[in-house]
C-alpha positions as CSV (number, residue, x, y, z in Angstrom):
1,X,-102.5,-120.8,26.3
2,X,-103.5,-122.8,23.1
3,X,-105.9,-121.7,20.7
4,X,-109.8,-122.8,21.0
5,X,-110.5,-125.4,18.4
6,X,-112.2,-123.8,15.0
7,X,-115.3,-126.1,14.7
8,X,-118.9,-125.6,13.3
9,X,-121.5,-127.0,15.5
10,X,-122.6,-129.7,13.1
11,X,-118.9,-130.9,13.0
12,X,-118.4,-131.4,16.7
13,X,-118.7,-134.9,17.9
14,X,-121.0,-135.4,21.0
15,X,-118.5,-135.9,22.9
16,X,-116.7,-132.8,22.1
17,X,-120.0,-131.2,22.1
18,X,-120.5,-132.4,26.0
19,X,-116.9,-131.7,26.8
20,X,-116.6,-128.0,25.3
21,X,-120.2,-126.7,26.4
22,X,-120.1,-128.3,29.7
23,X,-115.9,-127.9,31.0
24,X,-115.9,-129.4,34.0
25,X,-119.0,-131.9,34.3
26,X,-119.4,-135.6,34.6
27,X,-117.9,-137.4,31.1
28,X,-121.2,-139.4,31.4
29,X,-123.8,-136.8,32.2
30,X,-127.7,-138.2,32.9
31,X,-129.0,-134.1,31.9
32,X,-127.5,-131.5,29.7
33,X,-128.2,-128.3,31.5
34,X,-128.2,-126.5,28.1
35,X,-131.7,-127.5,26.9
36,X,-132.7,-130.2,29.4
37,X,-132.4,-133.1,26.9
38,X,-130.8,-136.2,27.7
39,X,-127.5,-137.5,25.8
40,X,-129.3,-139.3,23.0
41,X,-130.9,-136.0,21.8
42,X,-127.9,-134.3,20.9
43,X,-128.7,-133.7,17.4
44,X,-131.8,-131.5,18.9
45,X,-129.2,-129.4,20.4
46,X,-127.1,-129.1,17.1
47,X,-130.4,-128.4,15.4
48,X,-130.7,-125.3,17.2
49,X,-127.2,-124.3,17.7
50,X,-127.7,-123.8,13.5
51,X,-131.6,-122.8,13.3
52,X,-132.1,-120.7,16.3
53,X,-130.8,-117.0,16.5
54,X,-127.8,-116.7,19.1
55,X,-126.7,-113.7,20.5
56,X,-123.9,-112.8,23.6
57,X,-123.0,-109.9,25.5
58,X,-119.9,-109.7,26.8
59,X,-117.7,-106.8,29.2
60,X,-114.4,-105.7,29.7
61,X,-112.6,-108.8,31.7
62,X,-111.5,-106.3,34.1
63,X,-114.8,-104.6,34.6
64,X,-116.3,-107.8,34.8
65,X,-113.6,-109.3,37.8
66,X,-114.3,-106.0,39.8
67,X,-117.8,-106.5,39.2
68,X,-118.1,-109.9,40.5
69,X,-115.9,-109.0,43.0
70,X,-118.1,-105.9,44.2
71,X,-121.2,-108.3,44.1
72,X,-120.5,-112.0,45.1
73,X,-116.9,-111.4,47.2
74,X,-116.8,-108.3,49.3
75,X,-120.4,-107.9,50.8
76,X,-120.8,-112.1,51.1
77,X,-123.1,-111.3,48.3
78,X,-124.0,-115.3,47.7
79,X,-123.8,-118.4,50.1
80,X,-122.7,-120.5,47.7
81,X,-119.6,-118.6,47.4
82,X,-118.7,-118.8,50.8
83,X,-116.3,-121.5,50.2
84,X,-114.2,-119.3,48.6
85,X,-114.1,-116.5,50.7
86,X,-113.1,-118.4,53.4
87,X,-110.6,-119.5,51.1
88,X,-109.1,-116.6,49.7
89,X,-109.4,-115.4,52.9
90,X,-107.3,-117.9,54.9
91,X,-104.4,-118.4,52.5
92,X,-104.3,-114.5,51.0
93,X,-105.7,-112.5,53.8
94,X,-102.5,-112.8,56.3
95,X,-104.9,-113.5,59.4
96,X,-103.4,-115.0,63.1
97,X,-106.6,-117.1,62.8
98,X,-108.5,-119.6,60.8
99,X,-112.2,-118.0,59.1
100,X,-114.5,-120.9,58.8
101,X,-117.9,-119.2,59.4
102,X,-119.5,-116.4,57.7
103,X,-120.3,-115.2,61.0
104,X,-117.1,-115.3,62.7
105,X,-116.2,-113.2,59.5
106,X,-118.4,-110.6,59.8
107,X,-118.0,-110.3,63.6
108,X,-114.5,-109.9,63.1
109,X,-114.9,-107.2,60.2
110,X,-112.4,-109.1,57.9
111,X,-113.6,-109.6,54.3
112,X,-111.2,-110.5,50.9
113,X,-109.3,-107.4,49.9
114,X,-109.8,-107.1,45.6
115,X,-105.7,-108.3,45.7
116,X,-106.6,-110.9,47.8
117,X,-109.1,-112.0,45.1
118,X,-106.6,-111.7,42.3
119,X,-103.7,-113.5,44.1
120,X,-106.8,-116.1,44.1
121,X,-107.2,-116.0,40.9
122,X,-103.5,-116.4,39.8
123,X,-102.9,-119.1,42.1
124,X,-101.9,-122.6,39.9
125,X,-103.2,-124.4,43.0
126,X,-107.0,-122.8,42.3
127,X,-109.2,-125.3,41.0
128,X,-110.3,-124.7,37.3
129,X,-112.8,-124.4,35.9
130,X,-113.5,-121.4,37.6
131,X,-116.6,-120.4,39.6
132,X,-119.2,-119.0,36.4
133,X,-119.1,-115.4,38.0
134,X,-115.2,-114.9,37.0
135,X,-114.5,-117.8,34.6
136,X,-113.3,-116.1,31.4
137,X,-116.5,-115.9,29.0
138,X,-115.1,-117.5,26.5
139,X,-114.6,-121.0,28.3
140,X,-118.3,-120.2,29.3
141,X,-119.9,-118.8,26.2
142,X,-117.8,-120.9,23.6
143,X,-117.4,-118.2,20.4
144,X,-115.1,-120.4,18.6
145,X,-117.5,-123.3,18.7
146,X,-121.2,-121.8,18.3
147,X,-121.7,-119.1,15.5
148,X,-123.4,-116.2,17.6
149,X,-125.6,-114.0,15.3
150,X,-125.0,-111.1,17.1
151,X,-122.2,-110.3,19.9
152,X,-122.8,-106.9,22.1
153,X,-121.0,-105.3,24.7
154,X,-122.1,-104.1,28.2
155,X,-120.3,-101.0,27.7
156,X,-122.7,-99.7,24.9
157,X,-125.8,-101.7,26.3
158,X,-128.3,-99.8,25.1
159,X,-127.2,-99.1,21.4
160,X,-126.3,-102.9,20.7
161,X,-129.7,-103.9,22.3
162,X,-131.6,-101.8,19.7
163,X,-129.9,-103.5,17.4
164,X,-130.5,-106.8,18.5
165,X,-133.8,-106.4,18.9
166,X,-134.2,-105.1,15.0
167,X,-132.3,-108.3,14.3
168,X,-134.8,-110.5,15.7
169,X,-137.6,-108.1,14.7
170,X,-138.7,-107.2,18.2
171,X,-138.5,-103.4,17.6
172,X,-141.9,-102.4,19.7
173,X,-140.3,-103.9,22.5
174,X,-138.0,-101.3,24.5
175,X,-134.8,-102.4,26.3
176,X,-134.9,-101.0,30.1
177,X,-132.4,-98.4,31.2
178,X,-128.7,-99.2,32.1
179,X,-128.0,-100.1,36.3
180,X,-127.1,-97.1,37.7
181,X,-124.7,-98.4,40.1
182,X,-123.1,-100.8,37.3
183,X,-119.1,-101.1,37.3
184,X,-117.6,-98.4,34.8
185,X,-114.5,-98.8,32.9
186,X,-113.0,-95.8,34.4
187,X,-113.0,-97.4,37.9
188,X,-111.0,-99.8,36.8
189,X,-107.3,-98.1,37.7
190,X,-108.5,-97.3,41.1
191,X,-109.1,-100.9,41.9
192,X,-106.4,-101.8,40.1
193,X,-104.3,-99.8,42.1
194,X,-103.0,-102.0,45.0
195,X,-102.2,-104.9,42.8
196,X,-98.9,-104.9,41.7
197,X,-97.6,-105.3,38.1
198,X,-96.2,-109.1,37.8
199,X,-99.7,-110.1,38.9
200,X,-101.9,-108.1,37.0
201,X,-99.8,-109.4,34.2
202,X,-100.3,-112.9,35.1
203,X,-103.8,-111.7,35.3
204,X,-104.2,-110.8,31.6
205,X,-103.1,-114.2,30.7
206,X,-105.8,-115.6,32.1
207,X,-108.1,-113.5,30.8
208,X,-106.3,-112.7,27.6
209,X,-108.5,-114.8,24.7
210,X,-112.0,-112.5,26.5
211,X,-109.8,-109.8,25.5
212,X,-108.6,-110.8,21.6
213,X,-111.8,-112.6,20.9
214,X,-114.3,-109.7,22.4
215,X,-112.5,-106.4,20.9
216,X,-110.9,-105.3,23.9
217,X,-107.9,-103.4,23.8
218,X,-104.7,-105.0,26.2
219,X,-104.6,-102.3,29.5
220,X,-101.5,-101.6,28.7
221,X,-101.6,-98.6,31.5
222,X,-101.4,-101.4,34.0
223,X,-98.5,-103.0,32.4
């Protein structure tokens, strides 16, 4: 995989600006979802990429995939992802029949095993960009592009927020408990478990610049 571009904001092009915030979208956009503006405005947009304060949180890739798994796969936790379900389901799942309803899914008690989402996932035929909830952050987040102020990670939440709030001088405000029933890093092997090793390899490729870029040590248990 080739190395994101070094750029400051201010030295991107428009183009480049379009094309690297917004992978995947019409070349010719009418609306930039980032602020709202249309095309001619871009130099409102660079004008807060340098003046505003920008700040990220990021997860383990793993945790994150079992996460979104847990949330948006298993349980048919969104409609819009349907499509993929049914998807991962017809050419991973090894079914004598075709899935094309969510309710002929449910009454049949079938739903995507986790190595059934990560045979997805590896899959050169899958369209890219991925869906946001498992495309790697830093295709959607851009760290080699915008110059975050401050980068903190879900797995110390609550320490990085206190910090990020002293940064923008916000300290009276308090940041709310972590989710109790949040994905932890040391569920990570179990889910792991099924998958065997070439794929989880071909796995961490895809996900390997959220893991250089972030501070995340390689799994190399899984390897």
């Amino acid at each position: 995989m080739p190395e994101p571009p070094q750029l400051a904001p201010l030295d991107m092009t428009d183009q480049l600006l379009y094309s690297e915030l917004l992978p995947g979208a019409n070349p010719h956009p009418t609306r930039v979802t980032l602020t709202g503006e249309p095309p001619q405005c871009m130099m409102k947009i660079k004008s807060k990429l340098k003046h505003y304060k920008k700040f990220l949180f990021v997860r383990d890739p793993f945790v994150r995939l079992i996460s979104a798994f847990r949330d948006k796969i298993l349980n048919y936790g969104d409609p819009f992802l349907d499509r993929h379900i049914f998807l991962i389901l017809n050419q991973y799942g090894n079914l004598p029949y075709t899935v094309e309803t969510k309710e002929q899914a449910i009454a049949s008690g079938v739903s995507p095993t986790f190595h059934n989402f990560i045979q997805y996932l590896i899959d050169p035929k899958t369209t890219k960009p991925f869906d946001e909830h498992w495309r790697p952050m830093y295709q959607l987040c851009h760290p080699c592009l915008i110059q975050y102020d401050f980068i903190g990670h879900q797995e110390t939440l609550q320490e990085d927020a206190e910090q990020l709030l002293k940064l923008l001088k916000l300290e009276k405000l308090k940041f709310p408990p972590a989710y109790e029933n949040m994905t932890t890093q040391n569920s990570v092997s179990k889910w792991f478990k099924p998958v065997p090793r070439e794929k989880r390899r071909k796995l961490y490729q895809l996900y390997k610049m959220d893991f250089k870029l972030f501070g995340y040590p390689k799994p190399v248990e899984f390897f």
